[in-house]
C-alpha positions as CSV (number, residue, x, y, z in Angstrom):
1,X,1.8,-7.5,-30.8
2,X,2.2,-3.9,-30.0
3,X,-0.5,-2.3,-27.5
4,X,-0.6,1.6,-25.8
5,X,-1.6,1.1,-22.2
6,X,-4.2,3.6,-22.1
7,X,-6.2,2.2,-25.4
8,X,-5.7,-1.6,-23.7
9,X,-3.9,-4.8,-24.4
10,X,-7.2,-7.2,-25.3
11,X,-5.6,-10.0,-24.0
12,X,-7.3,-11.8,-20.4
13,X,-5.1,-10.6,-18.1
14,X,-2.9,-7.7,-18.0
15,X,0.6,-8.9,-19.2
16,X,2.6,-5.8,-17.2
17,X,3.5,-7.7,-14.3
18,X,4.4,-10.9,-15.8
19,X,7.0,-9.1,-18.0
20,X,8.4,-6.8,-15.3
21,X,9.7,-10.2,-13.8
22,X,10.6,-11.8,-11.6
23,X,10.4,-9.2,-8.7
24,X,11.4,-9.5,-5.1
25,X,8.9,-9.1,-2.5
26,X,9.4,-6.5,0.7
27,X,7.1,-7.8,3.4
28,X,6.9,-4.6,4.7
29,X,5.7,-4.0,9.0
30,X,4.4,-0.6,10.2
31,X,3.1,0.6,13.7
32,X,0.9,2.9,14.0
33,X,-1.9,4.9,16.5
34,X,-4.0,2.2,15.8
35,X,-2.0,-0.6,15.7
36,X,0.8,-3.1,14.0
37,X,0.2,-4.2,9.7
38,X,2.3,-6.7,7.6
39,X,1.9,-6.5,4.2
40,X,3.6,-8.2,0.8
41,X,4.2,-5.7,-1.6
42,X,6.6,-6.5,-5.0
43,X,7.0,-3.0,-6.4
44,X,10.2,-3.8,-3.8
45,X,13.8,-3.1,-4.3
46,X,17.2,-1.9,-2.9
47,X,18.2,1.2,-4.7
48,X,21.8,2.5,-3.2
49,X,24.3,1.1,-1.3
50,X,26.0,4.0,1.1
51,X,24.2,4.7,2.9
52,X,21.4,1.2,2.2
53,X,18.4,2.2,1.2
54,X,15.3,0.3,-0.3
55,X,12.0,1.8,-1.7
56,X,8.9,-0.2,-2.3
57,X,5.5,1.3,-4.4
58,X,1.9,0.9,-2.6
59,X,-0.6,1.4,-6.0
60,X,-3.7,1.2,-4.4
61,X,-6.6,2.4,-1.7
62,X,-8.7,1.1,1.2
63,X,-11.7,2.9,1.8
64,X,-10.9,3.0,5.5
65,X,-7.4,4.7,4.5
66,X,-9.0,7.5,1.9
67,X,-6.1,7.4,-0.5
68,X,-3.7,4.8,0.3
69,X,-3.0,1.7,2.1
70,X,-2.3,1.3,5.6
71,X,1.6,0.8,5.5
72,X,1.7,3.8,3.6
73,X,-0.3,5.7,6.0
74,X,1.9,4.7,9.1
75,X,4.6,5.5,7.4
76,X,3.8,9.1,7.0
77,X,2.5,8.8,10.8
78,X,5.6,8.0,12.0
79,X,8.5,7.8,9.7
80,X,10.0,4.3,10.3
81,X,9.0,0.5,8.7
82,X,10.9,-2.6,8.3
83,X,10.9,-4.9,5.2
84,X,11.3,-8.6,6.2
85,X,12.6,-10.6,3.4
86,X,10.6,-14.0,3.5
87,X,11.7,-17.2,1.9
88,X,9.6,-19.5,-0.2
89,X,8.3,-21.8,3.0
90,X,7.1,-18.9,4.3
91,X,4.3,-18.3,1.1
92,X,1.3,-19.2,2.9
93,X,1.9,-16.9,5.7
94,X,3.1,-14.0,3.0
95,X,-0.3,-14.7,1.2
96,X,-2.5,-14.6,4.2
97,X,-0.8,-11.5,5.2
98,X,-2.3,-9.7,1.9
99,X,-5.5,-9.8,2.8
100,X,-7.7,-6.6,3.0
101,X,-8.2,-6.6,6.7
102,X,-9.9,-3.6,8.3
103,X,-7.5,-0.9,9.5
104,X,-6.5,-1.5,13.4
105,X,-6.1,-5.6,12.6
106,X,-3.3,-6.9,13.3
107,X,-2.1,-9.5,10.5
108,X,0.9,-10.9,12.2
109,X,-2.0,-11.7,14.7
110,X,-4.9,-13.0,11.8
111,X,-1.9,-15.1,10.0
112,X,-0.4,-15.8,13.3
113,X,3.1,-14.9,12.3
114,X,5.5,-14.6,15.5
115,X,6.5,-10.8,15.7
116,X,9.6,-9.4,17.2
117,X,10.2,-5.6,18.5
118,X,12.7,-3.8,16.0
119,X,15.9,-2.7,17.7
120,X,16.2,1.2,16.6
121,X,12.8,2.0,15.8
122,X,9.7,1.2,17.0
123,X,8.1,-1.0,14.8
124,X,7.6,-5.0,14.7
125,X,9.3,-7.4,12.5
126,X,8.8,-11.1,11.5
127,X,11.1,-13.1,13.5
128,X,10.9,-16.0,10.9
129,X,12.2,-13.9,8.1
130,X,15.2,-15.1,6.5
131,X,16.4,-10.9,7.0
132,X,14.5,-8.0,8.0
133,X,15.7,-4.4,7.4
134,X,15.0,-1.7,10.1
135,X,14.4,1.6,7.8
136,X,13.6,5.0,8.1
137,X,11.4,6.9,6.1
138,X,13.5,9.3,3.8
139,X,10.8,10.3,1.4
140,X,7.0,9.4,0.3
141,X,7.0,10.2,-3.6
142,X,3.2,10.8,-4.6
143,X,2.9,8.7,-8.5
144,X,1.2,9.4,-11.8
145,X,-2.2,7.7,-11.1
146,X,-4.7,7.6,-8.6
147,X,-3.5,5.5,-4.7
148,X,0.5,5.2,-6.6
149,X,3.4,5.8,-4.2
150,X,6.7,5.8,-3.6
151,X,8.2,5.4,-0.2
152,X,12.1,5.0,0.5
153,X,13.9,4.7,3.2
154,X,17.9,4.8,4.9
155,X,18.6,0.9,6.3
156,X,19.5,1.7,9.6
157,X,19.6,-2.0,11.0
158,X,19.6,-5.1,9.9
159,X,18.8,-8.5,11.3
160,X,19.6,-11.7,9.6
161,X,18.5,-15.3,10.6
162,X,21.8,-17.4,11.2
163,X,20.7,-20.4,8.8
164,X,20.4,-18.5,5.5
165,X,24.3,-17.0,6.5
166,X,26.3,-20.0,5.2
167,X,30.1,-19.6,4.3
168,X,29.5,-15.4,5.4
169,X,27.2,-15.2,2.8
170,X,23.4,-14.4,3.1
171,X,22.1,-17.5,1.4
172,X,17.9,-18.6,2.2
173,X,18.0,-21.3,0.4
174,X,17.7,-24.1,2.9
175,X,14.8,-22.3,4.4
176,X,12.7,-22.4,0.9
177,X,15.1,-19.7,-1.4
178,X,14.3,-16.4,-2.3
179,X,10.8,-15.7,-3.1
180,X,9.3,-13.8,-5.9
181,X,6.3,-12.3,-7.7
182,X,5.5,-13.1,-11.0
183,X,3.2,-11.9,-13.5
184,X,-0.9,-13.2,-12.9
185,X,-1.1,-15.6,-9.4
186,X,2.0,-16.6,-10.4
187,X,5.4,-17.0,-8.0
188,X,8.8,-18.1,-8.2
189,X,11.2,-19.7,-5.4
190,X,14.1,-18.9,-6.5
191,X,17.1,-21.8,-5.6
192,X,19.5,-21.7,-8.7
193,X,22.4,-19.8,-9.0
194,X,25.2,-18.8,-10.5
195,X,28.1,-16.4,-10.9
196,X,29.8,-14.6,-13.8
197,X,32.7,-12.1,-13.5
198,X,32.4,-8.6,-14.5
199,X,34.7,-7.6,-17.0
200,X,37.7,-5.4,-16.0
């Protein structure tokens, strides 16, 4: 089949997610005037190496956030957020935090995930995550579409749980692998690997 997006696909369910797949997810923590947020978002990657810097999308409102989300607004508030990496025992807790709570609430607190202060900002992270990255806001890119954007930021810390380093390598898969979004309500934990040379 061939569709345009604008005209529609016809089928059930947008299938744009599940082929853009499988993607990983930045659990991303803000703190703002009113208060701490944890939220899953899988528009999430690492996009440079020197210096680290990651970027993750937010594509949508809350009413009580006129025209974005409420990571996205602390963000601009105060130029610092961390993205925890959580592993695939962690789902229910990632899920929970997704909800639509009202702006001020807490979902470390509503999920009752153990928080942590950051190191070199002042921000909470997840203290069960398998790694979280301390960042600083370098730039909020406004999207095409209504509620779409793009936020990156430097890694200027980085803390890593000492049971996913095995054999000096970052490695979550005794505590559930990797997790990751699929298309639909679908997710992956991700526990097989392998490797494959690059060719000179």
């Amino acid at each position: 089949m061939f569709y345009r997006p604008e005209a529609g696909h016809g089928l059930p369910h947008n299938p744009f997610n599940a082929i853009v797949a499988p993607r990983p997810i930045g659990w991303i923590s803000t703190r703002g005037a009113q208060g701490d947020n944890l939220a899953p978002y899988s528009f999430f990657n690492a996009v440079a190496y020197v210096p680290p810097q990651v970027m993750f999308a937010s594509t949508s409102a809350k009413p009580d956030r006129p025209g974005t989300k409420d990571s996205v607004a602390q963000i601009a508030e105060t130029g610092v957020f961390c993205v925890n990496i959580a592993t695939g025992d962690m789902r229910d807790q990632v899920n929970a935090s997704s909800a639509a709570l009202p702006a001020g609430t807490s979902e470390f607190e509503a999920a009752g995930i153990a928080a942590a202060p950051c190191q070199g900002i002042d921000c909470a992270r997840v203290v069960d995550a398998a790694a979280s990255l301390e960042c600083r806001m370098t730039r909020i890119l406004p999207l095409a579409g209504r509620a779409n954007f793009a936020v990156f930021g430097v890694v200027t810390g980085v803390h890593i749980r000492d049971d996913c380093l095995i054999g000096g390598r970052f490695d979550p898969r005794p505590a559930g692998g990797w997790i990751a979004r699929l298309g639909y309500m679908d997710y992956a934990a991700v526990h097989d690997l392998f490797e494959m040379e690059r060719p000179a």
